[in-house]
MMTF fields as JSON, N, C-alpha, C and O atoms, coordinates in Angstrom:
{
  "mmtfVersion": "1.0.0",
  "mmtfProducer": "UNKNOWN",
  "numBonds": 415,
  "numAtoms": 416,
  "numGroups": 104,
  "numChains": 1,
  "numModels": 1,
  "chainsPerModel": [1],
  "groupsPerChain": [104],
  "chainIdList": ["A"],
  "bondAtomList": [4, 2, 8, 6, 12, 10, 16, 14, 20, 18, 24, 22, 28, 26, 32, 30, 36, 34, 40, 38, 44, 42, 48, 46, 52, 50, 56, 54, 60, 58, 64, 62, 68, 66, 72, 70, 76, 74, 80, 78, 84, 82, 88, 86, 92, 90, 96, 94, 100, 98, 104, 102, 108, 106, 112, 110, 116, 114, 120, 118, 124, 122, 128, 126, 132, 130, 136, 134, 140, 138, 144, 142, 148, 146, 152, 150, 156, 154, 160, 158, 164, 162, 168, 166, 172, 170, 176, 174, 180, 178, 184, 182, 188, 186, 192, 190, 196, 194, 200, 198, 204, 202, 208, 206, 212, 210, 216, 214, 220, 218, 224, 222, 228, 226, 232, 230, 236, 234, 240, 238, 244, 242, 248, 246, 252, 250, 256, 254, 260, 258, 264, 262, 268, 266, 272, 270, 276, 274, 280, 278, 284, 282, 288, 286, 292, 290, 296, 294, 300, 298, 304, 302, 308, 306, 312, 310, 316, 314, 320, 318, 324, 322, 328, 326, 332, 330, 336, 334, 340, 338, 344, 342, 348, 346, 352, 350, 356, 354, 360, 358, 364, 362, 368, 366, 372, 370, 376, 374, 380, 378, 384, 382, 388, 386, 392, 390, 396, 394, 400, 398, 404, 402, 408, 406, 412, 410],
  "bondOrderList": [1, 1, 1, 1, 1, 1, 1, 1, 1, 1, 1, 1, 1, 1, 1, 1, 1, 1, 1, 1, 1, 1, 1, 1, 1, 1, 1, 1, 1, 1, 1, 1, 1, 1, 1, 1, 1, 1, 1, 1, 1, 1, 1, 1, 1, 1, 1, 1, 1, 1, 1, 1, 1, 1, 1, 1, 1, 1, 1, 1, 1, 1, 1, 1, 1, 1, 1, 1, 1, 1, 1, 1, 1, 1, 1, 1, 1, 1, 1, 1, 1, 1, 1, 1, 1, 1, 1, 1, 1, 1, 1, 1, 1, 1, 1, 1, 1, 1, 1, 1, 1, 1, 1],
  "groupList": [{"groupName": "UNK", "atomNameList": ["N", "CA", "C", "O"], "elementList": ["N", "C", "C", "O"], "formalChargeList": [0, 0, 0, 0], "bondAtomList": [1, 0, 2, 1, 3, 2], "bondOrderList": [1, 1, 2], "singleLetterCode": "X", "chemCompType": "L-PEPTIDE LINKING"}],
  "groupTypeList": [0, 0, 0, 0, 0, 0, 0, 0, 0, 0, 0, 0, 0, 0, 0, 0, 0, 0, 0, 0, 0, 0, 0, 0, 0, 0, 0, 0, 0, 0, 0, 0, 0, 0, 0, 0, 0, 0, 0, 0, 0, 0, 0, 0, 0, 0, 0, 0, 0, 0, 0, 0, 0, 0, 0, 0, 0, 0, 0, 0, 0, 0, 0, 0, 0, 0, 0, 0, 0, 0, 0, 0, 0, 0, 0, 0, 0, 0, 0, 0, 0, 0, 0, 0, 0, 0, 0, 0, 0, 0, 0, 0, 0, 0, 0, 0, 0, 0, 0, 0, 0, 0, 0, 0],
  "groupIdList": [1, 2, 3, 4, 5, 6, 7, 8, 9, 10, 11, 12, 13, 14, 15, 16, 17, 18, 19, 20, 21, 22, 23, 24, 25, 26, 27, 28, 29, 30, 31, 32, 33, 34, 35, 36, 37, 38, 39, 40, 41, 42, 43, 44, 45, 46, 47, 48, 49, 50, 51, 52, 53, 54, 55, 56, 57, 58, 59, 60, 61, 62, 63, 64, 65, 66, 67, 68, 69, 70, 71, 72, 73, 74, 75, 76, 77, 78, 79, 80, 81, 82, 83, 84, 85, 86, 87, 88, 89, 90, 91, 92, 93, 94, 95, 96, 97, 98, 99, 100, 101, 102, 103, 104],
  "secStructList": [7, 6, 6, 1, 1, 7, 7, 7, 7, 7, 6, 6, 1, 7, 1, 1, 3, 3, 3, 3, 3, 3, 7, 7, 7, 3, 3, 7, 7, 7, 7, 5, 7, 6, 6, 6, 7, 7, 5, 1, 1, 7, 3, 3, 3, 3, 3, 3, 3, 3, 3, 3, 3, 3, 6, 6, 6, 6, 3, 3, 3, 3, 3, 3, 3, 3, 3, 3, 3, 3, 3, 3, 7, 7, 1, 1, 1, 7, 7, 7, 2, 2, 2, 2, 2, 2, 2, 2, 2, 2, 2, 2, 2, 2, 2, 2, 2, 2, 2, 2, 2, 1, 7, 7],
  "xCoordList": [95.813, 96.988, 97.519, 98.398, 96.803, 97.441, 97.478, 98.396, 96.145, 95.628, 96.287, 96.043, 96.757, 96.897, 98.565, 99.524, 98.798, 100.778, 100.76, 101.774, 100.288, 100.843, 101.578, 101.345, 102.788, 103.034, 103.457, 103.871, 103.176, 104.224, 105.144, 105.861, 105.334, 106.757, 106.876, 106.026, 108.09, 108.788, 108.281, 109.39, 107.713, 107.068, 108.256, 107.989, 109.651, 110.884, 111.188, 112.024, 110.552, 111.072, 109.545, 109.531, 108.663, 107.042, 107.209, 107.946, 106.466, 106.312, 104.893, 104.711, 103.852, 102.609, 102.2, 102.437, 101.539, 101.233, 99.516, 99.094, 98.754, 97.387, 97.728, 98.704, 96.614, 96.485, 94.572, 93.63, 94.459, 92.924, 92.424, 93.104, 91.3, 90.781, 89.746, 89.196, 88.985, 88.035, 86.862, 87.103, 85.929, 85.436, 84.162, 83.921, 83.28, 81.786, 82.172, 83.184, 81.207, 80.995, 79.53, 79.466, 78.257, 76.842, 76.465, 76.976, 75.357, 74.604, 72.97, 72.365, 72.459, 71.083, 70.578, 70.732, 69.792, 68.786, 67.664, 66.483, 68.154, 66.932, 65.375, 64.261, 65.643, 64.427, 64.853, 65.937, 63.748, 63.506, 62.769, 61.712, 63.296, 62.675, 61.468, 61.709, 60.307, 58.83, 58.992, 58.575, 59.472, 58.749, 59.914, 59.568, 61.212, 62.267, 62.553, 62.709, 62.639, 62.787, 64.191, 64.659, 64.917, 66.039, 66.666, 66.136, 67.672, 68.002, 68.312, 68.931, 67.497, 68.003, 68.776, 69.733, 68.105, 69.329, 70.272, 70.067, 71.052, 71.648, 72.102, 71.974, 72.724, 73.379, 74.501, 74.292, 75.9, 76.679, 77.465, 77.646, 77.812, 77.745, 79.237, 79.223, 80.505, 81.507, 81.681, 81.276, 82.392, 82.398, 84.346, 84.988, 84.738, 86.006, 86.54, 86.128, 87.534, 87.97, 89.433, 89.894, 89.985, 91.038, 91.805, 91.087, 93.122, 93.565, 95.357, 96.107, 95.353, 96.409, 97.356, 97.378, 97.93, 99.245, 100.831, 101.607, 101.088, 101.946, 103.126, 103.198, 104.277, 104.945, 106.382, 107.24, 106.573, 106.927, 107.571, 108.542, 106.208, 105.662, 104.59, 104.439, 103.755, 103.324, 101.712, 100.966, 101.407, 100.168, 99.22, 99.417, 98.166, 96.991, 96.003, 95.233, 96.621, 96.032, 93.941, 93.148, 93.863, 92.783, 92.41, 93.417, 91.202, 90.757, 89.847, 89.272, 88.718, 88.034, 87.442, 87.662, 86.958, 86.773, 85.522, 85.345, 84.643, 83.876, 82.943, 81.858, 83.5, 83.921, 83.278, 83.902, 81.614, 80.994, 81.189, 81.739, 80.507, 80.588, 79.526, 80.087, 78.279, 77.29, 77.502, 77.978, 77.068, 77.057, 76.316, 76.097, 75.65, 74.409, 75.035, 75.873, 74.386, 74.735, 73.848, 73.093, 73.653, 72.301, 73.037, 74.209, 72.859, 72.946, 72.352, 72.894, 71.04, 70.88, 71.802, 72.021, 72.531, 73.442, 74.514, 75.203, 74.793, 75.721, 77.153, 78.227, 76.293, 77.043, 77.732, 77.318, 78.45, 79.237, 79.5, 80.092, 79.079, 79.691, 80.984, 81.291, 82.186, 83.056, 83.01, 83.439, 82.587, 82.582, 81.991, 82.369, 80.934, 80.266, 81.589, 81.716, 82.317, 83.797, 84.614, 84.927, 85.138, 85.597, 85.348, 86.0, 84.216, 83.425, 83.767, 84.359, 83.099, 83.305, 84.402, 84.33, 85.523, 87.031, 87.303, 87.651, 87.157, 87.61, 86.791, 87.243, 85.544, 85.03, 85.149, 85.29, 85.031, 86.463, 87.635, 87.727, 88.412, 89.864, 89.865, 90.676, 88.653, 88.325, 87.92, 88.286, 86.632, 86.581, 87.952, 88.411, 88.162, 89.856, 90.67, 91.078, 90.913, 91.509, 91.37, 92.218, 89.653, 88.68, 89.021, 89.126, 89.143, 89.463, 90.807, 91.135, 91.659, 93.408, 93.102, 93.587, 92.63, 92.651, 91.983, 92.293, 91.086, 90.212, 91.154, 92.208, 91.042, 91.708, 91.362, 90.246, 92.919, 92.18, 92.334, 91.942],
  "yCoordList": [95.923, 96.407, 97.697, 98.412, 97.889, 99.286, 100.391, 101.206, 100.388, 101.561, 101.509, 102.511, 100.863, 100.815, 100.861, 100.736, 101.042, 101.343, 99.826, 99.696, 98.774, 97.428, 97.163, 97.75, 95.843, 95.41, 93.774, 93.55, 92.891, 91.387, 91.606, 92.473, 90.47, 90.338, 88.806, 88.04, 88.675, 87.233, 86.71, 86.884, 86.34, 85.605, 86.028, 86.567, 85.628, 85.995, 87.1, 87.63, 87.354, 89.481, 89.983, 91.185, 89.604, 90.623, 91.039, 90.348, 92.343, 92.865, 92.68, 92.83, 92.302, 91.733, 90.686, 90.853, 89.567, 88.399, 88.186, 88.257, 88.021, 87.95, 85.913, 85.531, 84.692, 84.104, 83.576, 84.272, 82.623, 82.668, 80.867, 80.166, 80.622, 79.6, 79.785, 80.659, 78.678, 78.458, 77.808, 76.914, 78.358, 77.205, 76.288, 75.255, 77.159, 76.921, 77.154, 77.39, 77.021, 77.207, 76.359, 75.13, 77.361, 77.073, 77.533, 78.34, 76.676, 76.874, 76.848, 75.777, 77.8, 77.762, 78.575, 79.726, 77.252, 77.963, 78.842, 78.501, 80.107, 80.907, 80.654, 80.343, 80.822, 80.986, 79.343, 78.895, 78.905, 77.835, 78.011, 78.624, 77.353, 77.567, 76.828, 75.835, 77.183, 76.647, 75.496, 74.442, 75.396, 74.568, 73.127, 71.999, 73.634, 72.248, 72.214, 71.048, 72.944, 73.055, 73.355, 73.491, 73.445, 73.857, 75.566, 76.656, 75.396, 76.743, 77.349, 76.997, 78.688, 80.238, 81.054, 81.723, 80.896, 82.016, 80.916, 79.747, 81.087, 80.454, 81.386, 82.506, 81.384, 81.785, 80.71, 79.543, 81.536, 80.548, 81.93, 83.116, 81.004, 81.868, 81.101, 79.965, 82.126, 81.722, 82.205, 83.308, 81.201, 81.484, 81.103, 80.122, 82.304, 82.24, 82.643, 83.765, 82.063, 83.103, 83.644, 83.056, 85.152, 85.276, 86.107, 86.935, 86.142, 87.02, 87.555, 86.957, 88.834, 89.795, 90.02, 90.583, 89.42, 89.44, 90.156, 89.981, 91.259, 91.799, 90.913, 90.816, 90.116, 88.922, 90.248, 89.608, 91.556, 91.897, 91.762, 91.523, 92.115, 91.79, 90.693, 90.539, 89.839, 88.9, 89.017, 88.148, 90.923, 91.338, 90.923, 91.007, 90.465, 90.125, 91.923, 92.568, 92.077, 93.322, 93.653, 94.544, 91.958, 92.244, 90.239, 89.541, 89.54, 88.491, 88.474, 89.384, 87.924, 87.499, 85.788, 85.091, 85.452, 83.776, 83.495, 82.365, 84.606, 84.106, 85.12, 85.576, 85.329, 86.658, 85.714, 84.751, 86.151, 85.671, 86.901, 88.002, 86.172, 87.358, 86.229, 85.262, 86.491, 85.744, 86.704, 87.816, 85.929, 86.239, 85.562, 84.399, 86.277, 85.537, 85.512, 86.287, 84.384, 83.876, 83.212, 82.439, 83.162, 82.743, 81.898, 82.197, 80.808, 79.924, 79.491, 78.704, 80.231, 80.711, 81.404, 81.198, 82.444, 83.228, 83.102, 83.888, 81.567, 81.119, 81.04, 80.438, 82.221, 81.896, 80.471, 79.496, 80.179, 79.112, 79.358, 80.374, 78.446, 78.51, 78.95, 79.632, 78.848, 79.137, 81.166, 81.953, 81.239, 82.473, 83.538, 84.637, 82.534, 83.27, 82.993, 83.72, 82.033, 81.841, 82.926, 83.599, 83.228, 84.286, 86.069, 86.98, 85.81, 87.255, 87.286, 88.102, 86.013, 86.559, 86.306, 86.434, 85.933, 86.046, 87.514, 88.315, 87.927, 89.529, 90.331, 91.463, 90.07, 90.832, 90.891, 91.89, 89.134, 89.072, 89.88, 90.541, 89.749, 90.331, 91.936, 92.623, 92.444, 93.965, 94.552, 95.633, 93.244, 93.849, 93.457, 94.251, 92.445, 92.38, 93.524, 94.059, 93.929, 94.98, 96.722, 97.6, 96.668, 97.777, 97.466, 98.35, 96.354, 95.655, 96.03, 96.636, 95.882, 96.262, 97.924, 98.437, 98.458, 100.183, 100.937, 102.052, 100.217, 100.891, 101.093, 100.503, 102.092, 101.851, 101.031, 100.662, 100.67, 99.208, 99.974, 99.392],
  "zCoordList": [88.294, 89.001, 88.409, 88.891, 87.219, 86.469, 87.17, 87.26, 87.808, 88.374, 90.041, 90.712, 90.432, 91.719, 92.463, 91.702, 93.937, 93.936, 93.661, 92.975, 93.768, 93.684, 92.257, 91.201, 92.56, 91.25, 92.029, 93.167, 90.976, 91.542, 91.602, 91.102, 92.542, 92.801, 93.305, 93.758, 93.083, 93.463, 94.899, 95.403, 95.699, 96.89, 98.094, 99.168, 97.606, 98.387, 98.674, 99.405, 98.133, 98.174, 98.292, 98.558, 98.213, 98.024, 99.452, 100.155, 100.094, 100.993, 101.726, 102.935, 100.707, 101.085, 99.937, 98.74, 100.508, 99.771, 99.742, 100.897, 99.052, 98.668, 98.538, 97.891, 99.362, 99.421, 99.092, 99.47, 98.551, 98.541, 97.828, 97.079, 98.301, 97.389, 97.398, 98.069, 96.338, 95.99, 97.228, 98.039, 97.106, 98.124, 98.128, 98.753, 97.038, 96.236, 94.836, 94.175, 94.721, 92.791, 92.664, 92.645, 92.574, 92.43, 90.921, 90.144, 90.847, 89.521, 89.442, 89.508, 89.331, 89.458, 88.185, 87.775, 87.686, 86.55, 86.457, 86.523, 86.285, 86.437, 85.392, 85.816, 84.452, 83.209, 82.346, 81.974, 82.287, 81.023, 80.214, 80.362, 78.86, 77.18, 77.791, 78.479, 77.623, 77.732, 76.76, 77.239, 75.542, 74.702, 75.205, 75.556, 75.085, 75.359, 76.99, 77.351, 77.826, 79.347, 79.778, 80.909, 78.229, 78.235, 79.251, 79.035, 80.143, 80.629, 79.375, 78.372, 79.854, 79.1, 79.705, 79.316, 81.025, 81.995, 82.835, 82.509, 83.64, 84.716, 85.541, 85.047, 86.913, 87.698, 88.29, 88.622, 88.329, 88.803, 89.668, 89.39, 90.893, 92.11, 93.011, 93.483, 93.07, 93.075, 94.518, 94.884, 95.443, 96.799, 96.909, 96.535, 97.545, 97.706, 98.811, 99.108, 99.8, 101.021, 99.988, 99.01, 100.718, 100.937, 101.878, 102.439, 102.246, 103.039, 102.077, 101.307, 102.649, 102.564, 103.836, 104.931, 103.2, 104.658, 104.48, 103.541, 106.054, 105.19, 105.884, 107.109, 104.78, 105.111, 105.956, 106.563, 105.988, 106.878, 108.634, 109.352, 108.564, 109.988, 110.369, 111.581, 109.466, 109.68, 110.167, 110.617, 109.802, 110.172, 108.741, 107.529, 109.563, 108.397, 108.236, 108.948, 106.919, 106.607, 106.319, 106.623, 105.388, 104.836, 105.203, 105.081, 105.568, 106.167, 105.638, 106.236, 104.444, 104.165, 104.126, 103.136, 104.895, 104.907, 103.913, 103.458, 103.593, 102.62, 101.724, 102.083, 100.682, 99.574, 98.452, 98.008, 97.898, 97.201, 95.679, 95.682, 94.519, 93.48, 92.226, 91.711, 91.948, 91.589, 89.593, 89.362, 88.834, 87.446, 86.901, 87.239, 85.722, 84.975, 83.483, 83.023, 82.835, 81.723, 80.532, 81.122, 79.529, 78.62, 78.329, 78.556, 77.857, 76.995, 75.52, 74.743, 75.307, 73.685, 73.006, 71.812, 73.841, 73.18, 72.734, 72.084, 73.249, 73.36, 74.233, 74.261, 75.017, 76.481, 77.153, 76.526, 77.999, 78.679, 79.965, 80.328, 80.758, 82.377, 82.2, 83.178, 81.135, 80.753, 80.942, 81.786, 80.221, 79.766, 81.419, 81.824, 81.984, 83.317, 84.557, 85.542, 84.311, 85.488, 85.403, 86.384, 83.801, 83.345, 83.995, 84.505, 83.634, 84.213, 85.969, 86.675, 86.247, 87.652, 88.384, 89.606, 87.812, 88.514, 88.083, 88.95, 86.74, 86.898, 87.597, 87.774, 88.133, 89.005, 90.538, 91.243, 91.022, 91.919, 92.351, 93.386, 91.522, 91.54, 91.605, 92.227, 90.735, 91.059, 92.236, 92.698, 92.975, 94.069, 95.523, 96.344, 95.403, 96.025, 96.13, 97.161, 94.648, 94.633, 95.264, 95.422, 95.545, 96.342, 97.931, 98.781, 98.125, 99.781, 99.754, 100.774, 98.968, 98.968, 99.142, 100.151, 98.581, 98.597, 99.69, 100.108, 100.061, 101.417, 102.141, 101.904, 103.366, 104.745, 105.742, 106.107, 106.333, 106.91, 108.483, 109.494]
}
């Protein structure tokens, strides 16, 4: 939000409201340790709708029903599905924020 005119605000007073959920959350093992069959890589693949509404006038600015954002993760490295959720909510929220800035 640093970079952008937006700032929060109280729900009662905001001029546009960003709404969204979850709707997937996949996991697919790419690469296994040959010797234990243990995953090395994974993919976990986050499926979310959301919409931007300006509570104004009640116009839906921005409508996404299904806004994917996929991230890879090791687990030798000590990586965590933890750590790959992490990643891809801030990458999420970055590209959200590219959908907020475009012209609509």
């Amino acid at each position: 939000l640093q970079d952008t005119p937006y700032k929060i605000a109280d729900r009662n007073t905001a001029d546009t409201m960003i709404s969204g959920e979850v709707l997937e959350v996949r996991q697919y093992t790419l690469g296994r340790n040959y010797y234990t069959g243990q995953a090395r890589e994974t993919q976990a693949t986050f499926v979310i709708r959301f919409q931007w509404k300006d509570m104004r006038n009640g116009q839906v600015l921005v409508d996404q029903p299904r806004f994917m954002q996929s991230v890879t993760y090791f687990t030798p490295v000590g990586q965590t599905f933890d750590n790959a959720a992490d990643k891809a909510m801030d990458e999420l929220a970055e590209r959200i924020v590219e959908q907020m800035m475009s012209p609509w």
